[in-house]
N, C-alpha and C positions, 0 to 999 in steps of 0.2 A: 780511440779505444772504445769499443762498442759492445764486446764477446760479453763471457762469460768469464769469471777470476775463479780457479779453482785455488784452492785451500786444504793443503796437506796437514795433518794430525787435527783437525777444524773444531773438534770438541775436546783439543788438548789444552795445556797453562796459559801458550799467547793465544792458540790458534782461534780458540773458542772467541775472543777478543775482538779479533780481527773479522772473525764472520760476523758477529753482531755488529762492527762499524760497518761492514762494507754494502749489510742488508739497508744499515738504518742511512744511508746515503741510495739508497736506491739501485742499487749494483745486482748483476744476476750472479749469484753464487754457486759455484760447486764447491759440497762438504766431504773430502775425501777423507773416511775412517776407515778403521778394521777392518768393520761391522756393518759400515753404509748407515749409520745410524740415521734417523730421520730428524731434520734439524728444519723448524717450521721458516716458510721461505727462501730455503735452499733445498738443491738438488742434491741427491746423496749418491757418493759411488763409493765401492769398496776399495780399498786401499792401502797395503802391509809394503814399508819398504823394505822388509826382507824378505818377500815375497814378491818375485818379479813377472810371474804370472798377471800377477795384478796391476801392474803398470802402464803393460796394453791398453791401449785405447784412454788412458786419463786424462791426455790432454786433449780428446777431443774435444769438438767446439769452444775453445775457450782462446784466450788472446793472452791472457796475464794467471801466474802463478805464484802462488807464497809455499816456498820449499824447505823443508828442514827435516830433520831428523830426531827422531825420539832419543831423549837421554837412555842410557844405556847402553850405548856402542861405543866402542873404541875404533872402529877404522870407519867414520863418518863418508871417507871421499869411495869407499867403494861401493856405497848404494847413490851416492850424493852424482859422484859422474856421470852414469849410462842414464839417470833421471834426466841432468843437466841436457846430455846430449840428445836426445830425444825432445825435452822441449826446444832445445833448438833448431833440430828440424823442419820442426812443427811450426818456426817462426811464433813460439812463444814468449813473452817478456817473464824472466824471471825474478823474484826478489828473495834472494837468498837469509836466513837464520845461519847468521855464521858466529862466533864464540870473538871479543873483545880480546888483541893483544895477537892473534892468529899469524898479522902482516908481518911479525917479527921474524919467522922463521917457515921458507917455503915448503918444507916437509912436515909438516903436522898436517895432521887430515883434513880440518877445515880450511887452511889455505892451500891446501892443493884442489880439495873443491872450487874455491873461489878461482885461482888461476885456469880450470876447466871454464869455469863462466867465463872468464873475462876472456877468453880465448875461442869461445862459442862462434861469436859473429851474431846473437840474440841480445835483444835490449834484457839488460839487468839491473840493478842495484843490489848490492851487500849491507844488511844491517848486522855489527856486530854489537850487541849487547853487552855488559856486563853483567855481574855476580846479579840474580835475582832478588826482590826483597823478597816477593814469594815463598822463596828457600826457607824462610822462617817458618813459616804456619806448614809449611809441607814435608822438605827432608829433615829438617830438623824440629819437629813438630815433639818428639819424644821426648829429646834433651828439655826443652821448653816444660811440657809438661813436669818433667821432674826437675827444675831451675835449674840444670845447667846447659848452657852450652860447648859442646868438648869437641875442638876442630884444629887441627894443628895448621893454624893462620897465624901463628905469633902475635907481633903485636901490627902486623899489617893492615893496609884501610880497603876500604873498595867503596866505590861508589854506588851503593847500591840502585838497583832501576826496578821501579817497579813493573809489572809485566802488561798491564794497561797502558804504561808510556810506548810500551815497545810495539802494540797493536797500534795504538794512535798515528806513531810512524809506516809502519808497516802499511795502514789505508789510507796515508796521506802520498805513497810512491807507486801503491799499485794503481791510483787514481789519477797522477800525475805522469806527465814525461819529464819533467822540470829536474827532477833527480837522477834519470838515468845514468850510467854510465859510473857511477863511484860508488864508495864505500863511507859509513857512516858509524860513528862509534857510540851507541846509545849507551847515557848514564844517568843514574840518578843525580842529584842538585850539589850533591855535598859526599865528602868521601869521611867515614866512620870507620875507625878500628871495630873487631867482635865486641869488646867491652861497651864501647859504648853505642852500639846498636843495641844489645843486652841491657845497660841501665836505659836508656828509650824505650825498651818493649815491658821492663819492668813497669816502669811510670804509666805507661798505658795502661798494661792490662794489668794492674794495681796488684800485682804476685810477683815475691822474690824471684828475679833470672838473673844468674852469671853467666859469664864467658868464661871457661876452666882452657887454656892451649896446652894441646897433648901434641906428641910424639906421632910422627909417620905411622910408626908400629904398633902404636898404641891404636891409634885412628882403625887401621885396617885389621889388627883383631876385633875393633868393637863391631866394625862391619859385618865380617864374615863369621861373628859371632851372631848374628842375627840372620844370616842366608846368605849373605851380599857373593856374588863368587868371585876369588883371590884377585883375577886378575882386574875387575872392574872397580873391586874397592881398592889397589895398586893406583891406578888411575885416579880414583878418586884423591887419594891422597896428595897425588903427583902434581893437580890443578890449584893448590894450596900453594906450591912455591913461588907461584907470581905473587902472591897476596902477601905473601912474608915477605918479599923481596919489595913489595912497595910500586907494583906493578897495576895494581886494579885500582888506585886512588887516584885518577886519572879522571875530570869531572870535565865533561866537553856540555858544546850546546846545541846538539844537534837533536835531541827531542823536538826542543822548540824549534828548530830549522825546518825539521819537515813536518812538525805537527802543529806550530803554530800555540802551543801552549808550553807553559812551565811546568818541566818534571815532577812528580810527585814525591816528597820524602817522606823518609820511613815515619816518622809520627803519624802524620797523614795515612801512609798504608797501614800501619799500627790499627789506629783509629779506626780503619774501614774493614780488616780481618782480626778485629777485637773476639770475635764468636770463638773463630779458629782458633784463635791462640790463646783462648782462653781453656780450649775440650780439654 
C-alpha cells in the first residue's frame, strides 16, 4: 500500500485523530470535509455525504479509506452503500466506523452497511466502537455544566472508549493488511454505570456531577425542547436500550490488538478534557 488514505469527516471527533496519526507516520493524506478545509500536510477535497454530487471523483488516487458517517442520521446504510460500492470498484480498501452491538441484528442500518462491505469483493476492516467518552465534554456538555447528568441508561454500564483509542486503531489497520477481512469491537478498559462515570468526572474536575435516569419521554422532550427534531431525539433515545439492558458493558481488547497500546479510561480522559468539562 503506497496511495494516498483518504479520510472522511477528517476535521470530525475520530477523524481529525486519525489524520494527525496517519500524517505523523508519514502517510499521504486526503482530508475530505464539507468545506475542503485546509488541513496543513494534507490534501483537502470537498465532501457532504448527503450530497452525492460530491462523491465523484473522491476516491481518486487513493488505495485506502476510513468511512463513516456524521452523527445525525438515521438511515446510515443509504449514503453508507453507493459510497461502499464505489470504493470497491475503484479497488479501494475500506475501513468502515460502524456503531458496537450492530452484528446482533442484520437490519439496522449499520449492519446492512457492513454486509454491503463484506460482500464488496474490496479489502475492509469494520471498527465498531462503543458509547464515546467524548460524549461527556460534548453532548452532554450542558447537563455537566449544570451537575446533572439526565439520560434514561438506567442503571446500565458501558465501556466507555475514548475517541483517541479509536483513531489509534483505525491508523494501525489502514497501515496494515494483518487485520483485513474482520470486524473489531473497540472499548474502553472497564465498563461504568452513568453514576459512576459521574462521581469520576466529579473528582476530576472538583464540581458537584450527578447522573439523574429519566424516562424515554422525558429524554426526548428535553431534546426537542432545545431544536433536536422528534424523530432523531426518538432515536436518540432508542440507542439507550442496549445500555439499560446491559448490552455496552462488554470490555474486549482489541484497542490494544490493533494499536498496540492500553485503552485509555475515563480518569485519564477526565484528566486530559478537564478545560471542557470544566466551561
Amino acid at each position: 500500500m503506497t496511495g494516498k488514505i483518504l479520510v472522511i469527516g477528517a476535521t470530525g471527533t475520530v477523524g481529525k485523530h486519525v489524520v494527525a496519526g496517519l500524517l505523523a507516520k508519514g502517510e499521504k493524506v486526503v482530508a475530505a470535509t464539507r468545506t475542503a478545509i485546509a488541513i496543513p500536510g494534507a490534501e483537502a477535497r470537498r465532501f457532504d455525504i448527503a450530497d452525492t454530487a460530491t462523491h465523484r471523483g473522491i476516491f481518486a488516487d487513493v488505495d485506502r479509506a476510513y468511512v463513516l458517517v456524521p452523527s445525525g442520521y438515521l438511515d446510515a446504510h443509504r449514503f453508507l452503500i453507493p459510497l461502499i460500492e464505489t470504493a470497491a470498484a475503484a479497488k479501494v480498501k475500506v475501513v468502515l466506523q460502524s456503531v458496537m452491538g450492530v452484528d446482533a441484528d442484520d437490519e439496522l442500518p449499520y449492519r446492512k452497511a457492513e454486509i454491503a462491505l463484506e460482500k464488496s469483493g474490496t479489502a475492509y476492516v469494520i471498527l465498531r466502537p462503543n458509547w464515546f467518552a467524548d460524549n461527556f465534554h460534548m453532548f452532554w456538555r450542558e447537563g455537566i455544566k449544570h451537575g446533572v447528568i439526565a439520560l434514561p441508561a438506567g442503571t446500565g454500564a458501558s465501556s466507555f472508549v475514548d475517541v483517541r483509542d479509536i483513531a489509534a486503531a483505525a491508523v494501525a489497520v489502514l497501515t496494515s493488511s494483518a487485520f483485513d477481512g474482520k470486524a473489531y469491537e473497540l472499548t474502553g478498559p472497564q465498563a461504568l454505570t452513568y453514576a459512576e462515570a459521574a462521581g469520576i468526572l466529579a473528582e476530576v474536575t472538583g464540581k458537584p456531577i450527578r447522573y439523574q435516569a429519566t424516562q424515554d419521554a422525558d429524554f426526548i422532550a428535553m431534546l426537542t425542547g432545545a431544536g433536536v427534531p422528534a424523530d432523531f431525539a426518538g432515536f436518540m433515545a432508542s440507542i439507550f436500550h442496549p445500555v439499560r439492558e446491559g448490552w455496552t458493558a462488554r470490555v474486549t481488547g482489541d484497542v490494544e490488538k490493533l494499536s498496540g497500546r492500553q485503552p485509555t479510561g475515563l480518569s485519564d480522559y477526565a484528566r486530559d478534557h478537564r478545560e471542557a468539562l470544566n466551561a
